[in-house]
C-alpha positions as a Python dict, from the first residue, in 0.01 Angstrom:
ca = {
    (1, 'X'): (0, 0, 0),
    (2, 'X'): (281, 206, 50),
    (3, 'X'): (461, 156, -270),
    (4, 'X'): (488, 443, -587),
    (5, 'X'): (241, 158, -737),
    (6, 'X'): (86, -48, -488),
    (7, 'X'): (-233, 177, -477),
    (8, 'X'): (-336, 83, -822),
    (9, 'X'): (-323, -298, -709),
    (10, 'X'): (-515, -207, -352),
    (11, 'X'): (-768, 10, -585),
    (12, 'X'): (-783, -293, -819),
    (13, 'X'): (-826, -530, -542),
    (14, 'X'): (-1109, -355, -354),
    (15, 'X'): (-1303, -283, -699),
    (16, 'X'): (-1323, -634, -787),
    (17, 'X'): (-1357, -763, -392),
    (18, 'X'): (-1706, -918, -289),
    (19, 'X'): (-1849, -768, 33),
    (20, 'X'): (-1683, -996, 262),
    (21, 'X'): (-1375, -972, 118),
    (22, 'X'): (-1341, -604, 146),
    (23, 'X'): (-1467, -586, 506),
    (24, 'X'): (-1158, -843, 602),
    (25, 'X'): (-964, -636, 442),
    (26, 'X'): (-1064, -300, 570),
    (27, 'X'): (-1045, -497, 923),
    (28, 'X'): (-670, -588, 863),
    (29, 'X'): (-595, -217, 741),
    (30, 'X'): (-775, -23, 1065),
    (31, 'X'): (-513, -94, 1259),
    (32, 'X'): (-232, 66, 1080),
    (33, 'X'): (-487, 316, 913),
    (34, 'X'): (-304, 646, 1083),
    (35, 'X'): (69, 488, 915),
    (36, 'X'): (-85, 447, 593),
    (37, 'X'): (-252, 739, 579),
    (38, 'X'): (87, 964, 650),
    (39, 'X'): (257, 809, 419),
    (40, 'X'): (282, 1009, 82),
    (41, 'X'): (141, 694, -142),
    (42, 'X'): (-32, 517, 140),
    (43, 'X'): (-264, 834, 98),
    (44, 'X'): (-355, 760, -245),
    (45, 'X'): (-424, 376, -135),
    (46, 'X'): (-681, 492, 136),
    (47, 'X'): (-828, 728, -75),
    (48, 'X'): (-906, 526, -315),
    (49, 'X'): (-1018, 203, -70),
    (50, 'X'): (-1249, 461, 26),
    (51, 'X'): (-1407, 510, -338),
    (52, 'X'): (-1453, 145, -351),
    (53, 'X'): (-1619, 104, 4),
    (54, 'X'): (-2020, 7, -45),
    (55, 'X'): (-2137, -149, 282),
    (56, 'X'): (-2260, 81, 614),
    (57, 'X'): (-2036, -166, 790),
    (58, 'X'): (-1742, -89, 591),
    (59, 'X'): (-1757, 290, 648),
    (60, 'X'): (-1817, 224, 1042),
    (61, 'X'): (-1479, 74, 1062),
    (62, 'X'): (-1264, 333, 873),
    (63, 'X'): (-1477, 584, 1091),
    (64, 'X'): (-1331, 376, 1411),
    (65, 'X'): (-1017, 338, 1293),
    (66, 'X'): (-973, 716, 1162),
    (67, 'X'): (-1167, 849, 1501),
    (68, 'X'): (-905, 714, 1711),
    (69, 'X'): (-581, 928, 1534),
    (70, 'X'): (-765, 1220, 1351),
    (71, 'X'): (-528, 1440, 1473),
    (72, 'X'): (-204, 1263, 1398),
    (73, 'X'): (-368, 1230, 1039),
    (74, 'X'): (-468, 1529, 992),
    (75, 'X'): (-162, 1740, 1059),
    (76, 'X'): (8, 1526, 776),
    (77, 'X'): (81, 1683, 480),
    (78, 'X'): (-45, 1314, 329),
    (79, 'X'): (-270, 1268, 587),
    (80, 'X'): (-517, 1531, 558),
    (81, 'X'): (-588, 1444, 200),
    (82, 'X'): (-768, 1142, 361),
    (83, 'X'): (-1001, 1279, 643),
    (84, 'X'): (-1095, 1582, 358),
    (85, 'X'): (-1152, 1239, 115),
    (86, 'X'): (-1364, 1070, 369),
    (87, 'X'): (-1539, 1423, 450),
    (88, 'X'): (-1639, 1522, 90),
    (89, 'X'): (-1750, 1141, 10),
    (90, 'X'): (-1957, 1047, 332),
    (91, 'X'): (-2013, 1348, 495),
    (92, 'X'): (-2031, 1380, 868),
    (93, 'X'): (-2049, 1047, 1078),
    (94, 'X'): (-2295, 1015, 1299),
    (95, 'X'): (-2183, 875, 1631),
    (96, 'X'): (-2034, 1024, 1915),
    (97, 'X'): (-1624, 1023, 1932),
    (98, 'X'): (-1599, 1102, 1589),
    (99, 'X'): (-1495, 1389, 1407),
    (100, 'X'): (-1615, 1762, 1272),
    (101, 'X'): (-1519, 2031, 1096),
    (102, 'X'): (-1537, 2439, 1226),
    (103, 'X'): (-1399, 2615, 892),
    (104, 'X'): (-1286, 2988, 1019),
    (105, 'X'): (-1206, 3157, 707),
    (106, 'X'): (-925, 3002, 573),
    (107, 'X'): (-856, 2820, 811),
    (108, 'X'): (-1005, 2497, 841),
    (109, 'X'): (-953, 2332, 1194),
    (110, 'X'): (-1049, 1947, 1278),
    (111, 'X'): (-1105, 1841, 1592),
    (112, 'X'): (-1255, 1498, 1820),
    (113, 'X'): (-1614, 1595, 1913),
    (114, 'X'): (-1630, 1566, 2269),
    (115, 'X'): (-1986, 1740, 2282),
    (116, 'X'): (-2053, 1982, 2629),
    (117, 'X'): (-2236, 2239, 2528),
    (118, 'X'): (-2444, 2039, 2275),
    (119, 'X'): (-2732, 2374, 2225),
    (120, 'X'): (-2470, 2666, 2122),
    (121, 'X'): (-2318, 2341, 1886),
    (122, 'X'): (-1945, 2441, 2024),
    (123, 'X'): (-1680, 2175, 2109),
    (124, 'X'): (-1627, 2205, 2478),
    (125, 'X'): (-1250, 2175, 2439),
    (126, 'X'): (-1241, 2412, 2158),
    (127, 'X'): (-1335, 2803, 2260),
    (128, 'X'): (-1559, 2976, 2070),
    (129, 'X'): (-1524, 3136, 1719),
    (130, 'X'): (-1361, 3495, 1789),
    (131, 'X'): (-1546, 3779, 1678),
    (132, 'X'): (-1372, 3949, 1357),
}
């Protein structure tokens, strides 16, 4: 998966995969998820397991596995490529522990959800958005 070329096989593999196949597969990768997904061509390989990913179970495990190192991903260079991947193809998930999005003008900051103050919809270990 890591390899200049292994991503085409891994997209190949996944495409032609039946259901079980890919969810023993995406069970061996969760795991080392957070390694592949820093790695410059590991990126490409999750990106594109992710195109390929078709059952509600499927997308529950790279949810898991991506919930538990968001922020090591996502300060990658590599790695934010796949949270923004998973963002723009599933949208938000659903359950508690995983992860959201506050975009403050350019900047776009990612963060767990750990919920407090559930009514004003702010992260209670993130302050407020500062008044411009």
């Amino acid at each position: 998966m890591m390899d200049n070329f292994g991503h085409y096989a891994i997209e190949a593999l996944f495409q032609v995969s039946p259901d079980e196949q890919r969810l023993y597969l995406v069970g061996n990768l969760a795991p080392s998820i957070a390694i592949v997904s820093c790695h410059k061509q590991g990126s490409f390989s999750i990106q594109s397991i992710m195109e390929s990913l078709k059952t509600q179970t499927e997308i529950e495990m790279i949810v898991e596995a991506l919930s538990k190192h968001v922020m090591q991903i996502i300060l990658n260079c590599s790695g934010h490529h796949v949270i923004i991947r998973f963002l723009s193809k599933f949208g938000w998930p659903l359950h508690p522990g995983s992860f959201t999005v506050r975009s403050w003008g350019t900047a776009t900051c990612f963060y767990r959800s750990l919920w407090t103050t559930g009514d004003e919809g702010r992260c209670g270990c993130w302050p407020a958005q500062p008044a411009h």
